[in-house]
BALUMGU-269686 format. One record per residue (C-alpha): x negated, y negated, z; residue number from 1. Coordinates in nm, 4 decimals. Each point is the difference from the previous one (the first is absolute). Layout:
# BALUMGU-269686
[[X Y Z] NUM]
...
# end
This chain:
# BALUMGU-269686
[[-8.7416 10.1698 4.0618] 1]
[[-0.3347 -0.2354 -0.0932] 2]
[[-0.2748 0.1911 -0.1541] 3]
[[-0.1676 -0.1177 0.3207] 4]
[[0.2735 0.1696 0.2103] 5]
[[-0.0285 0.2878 -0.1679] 6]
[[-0.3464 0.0118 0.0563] 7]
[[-0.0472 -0.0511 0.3696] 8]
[[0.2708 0.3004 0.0364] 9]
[[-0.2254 0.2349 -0.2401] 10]
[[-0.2726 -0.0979 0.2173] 11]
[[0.1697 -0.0396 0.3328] 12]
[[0.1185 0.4314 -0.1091] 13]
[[-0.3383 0.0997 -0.0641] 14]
[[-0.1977 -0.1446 0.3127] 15]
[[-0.1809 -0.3331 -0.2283] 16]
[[-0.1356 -0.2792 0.2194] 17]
[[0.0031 -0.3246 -0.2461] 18]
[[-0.0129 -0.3390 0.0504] 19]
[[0.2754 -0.2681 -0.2047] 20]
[[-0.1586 -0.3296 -0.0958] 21]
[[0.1933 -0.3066 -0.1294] 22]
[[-0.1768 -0.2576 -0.2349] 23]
[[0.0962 -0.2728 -0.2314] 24]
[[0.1674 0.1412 -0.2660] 25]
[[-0.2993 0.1143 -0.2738] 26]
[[0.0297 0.1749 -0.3445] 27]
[[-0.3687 0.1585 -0.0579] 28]
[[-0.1129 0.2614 0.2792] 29]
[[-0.3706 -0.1891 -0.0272] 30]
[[0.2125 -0.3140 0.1186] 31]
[[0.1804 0.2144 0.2599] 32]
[[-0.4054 0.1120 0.1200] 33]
[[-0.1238 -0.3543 0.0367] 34]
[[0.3395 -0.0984 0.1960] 35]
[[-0.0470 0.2757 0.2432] 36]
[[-0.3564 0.0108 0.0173] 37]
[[-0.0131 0.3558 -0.1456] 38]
[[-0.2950 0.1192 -0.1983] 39]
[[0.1432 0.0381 -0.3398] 40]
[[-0.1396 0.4102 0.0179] 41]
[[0.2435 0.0079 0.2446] 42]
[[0.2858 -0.1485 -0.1559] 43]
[[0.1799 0.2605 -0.2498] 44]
[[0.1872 -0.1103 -0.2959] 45]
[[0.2945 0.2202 -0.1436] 46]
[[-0.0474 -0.0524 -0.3944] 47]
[[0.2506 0.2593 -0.2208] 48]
[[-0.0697 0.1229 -0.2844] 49]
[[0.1628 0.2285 -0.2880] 50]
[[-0.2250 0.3457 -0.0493] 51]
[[0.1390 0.1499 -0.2879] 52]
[[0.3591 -0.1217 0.0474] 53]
[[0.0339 0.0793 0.3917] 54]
[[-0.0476 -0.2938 0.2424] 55]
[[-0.2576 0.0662 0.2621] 56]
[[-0.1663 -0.2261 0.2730] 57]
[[-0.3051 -0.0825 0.0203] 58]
[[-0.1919 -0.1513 0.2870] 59]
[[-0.3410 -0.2359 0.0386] 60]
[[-0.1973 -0.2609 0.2183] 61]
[[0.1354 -0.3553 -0.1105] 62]
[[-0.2777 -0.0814 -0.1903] 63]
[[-0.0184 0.2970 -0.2220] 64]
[[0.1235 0.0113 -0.3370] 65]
[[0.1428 0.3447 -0.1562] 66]
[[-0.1968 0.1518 -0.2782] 67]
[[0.2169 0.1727 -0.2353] 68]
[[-0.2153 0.1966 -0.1592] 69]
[[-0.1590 0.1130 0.3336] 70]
[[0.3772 0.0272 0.0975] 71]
[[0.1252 0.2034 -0.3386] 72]
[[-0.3245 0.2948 0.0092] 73]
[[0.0338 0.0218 0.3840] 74]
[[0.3701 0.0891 -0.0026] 75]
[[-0.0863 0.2186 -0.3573] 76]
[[0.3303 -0.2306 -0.1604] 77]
[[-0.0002 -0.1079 -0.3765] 78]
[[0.1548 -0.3146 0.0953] 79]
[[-0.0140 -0.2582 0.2743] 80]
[[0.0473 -0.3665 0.0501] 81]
[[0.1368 -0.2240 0.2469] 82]
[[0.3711 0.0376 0.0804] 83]
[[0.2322 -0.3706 -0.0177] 84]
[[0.2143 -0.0994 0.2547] 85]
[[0.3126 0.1242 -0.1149] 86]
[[-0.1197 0.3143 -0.0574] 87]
[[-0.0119 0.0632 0.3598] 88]
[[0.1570 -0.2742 0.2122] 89]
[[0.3224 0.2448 -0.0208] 90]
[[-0.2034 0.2899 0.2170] 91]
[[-0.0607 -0.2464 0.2780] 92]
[[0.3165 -0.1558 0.0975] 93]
[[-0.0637 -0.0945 0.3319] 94]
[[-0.3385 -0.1845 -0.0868] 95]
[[-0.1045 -0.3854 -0.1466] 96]
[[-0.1221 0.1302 -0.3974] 97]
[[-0.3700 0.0068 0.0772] 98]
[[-0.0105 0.0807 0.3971] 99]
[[0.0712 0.3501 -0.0571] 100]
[[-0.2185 0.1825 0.2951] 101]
[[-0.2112 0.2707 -0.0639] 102]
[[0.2078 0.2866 0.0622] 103]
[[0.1454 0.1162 -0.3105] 104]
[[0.1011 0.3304 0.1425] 105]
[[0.2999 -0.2038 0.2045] 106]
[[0.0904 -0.0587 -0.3924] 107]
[[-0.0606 0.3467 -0.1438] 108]
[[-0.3031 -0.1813 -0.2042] 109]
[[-0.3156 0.1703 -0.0315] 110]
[[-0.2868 -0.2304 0.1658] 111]
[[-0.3620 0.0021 -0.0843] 112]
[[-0.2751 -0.1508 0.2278] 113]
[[-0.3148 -0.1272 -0.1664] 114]
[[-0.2753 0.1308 0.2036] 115]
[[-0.1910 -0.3243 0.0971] 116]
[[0.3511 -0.0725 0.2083] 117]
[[-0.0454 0.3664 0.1236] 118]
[[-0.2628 -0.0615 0.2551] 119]
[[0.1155 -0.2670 0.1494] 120]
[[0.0498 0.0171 0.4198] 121]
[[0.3565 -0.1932 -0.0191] 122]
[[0.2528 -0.1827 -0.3224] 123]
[[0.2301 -0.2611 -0.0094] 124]
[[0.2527 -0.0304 -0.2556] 125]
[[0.3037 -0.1510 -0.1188] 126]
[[0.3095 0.0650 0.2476] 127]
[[0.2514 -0.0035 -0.2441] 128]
[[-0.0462 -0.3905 -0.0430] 129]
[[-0.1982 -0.3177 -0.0897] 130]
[[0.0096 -0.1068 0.3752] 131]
[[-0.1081 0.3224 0.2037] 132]
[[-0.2673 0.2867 -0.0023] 133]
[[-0.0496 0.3198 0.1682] 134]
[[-0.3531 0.1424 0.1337] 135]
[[-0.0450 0.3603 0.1162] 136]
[[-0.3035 0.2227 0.0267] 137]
[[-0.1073 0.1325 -0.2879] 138]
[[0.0630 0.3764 0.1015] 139]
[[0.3528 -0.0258 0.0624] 140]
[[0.0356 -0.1544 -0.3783] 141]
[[-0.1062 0.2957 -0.1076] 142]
[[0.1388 0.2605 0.2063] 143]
[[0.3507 -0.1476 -0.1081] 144]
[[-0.0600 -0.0651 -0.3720] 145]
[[-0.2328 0.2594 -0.1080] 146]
[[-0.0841 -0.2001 -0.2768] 147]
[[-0.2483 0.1443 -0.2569] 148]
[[-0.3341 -0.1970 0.0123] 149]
[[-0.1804 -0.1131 -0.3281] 150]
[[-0.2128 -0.2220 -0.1315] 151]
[[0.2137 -0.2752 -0.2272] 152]
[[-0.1428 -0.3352 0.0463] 153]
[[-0.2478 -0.2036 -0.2061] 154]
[[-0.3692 -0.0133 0.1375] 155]
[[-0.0779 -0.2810 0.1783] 156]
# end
């Protein structure tokens, strides 16, 4: 099963409307934003990174950058930076390296939301791929993640 398969079913279970759009295939979720005509705030980004030796997700608007300082004294860790590919490209089998989506908790990873992506009405993200996102209301994202909402990215 796709990581996009396995997605509509987990959403399909728990009652989800969302919408699948294809694009051209694009790398960068800002480039994904302008493709799709997405405001970038919209548009959430999976970035992982390595908090004191365990992996954890962390997710943004597209044009955000994670602060790891702001990162390291909200989750209280001693150490964090920026996990590599192969670090993690083993937890998400059925996905392109990069087009993870959002839900971590299909992957028994912990996911963080930085707050600025937290108010937003609706998010699109990666569907597994370069070629195809996924938008659903806000509220169901978090009534099926439950992820734990800080404050990690740089000021703008």
């Amino acid at each position: 099963m796709r990581g996009r398969e396995r997605l509509e079913a987990y959403l399909r279970e728990n009652g989800v409307h969302y919408d699948v759009t294809p694009h051209p295939e694009a790398y960068t979720a800002q480039e994904i934003a302008a493709v799709e005509h997405v405001p970038g705030q919209q548009m959430a980004k999976v970035v992982m990174a390595d908090a004191d030796g365990r992996l954890i997700m962390l997710v943004l608007p597209a044009p955000a950058r994670v602060d790891l300082v702001r990162l390291r004294t909200a989750l209280g860790a001693k150490t964090v930076r920026l996990a590599r590919e192969e670090e993690f490209a083993s937890l998400f089998p059925d996905c392109e390296v990069g087009a993870m989506p959002p839900y971590g908790n299909l992957y028994n990873v912990p996911v963080y939301l930085d707050r600025s992506l937290a108010d937003q009405p609706r998010i699109t993200f990666n569907a597994g791929t370069h070629r195809e996102t996924m938008t659903v209301k806000a509220e169901d994202y978090h009534r099926l993640v439950r992820p734990t909402i800080l404050e990690f990215t740089a000021p703008r």
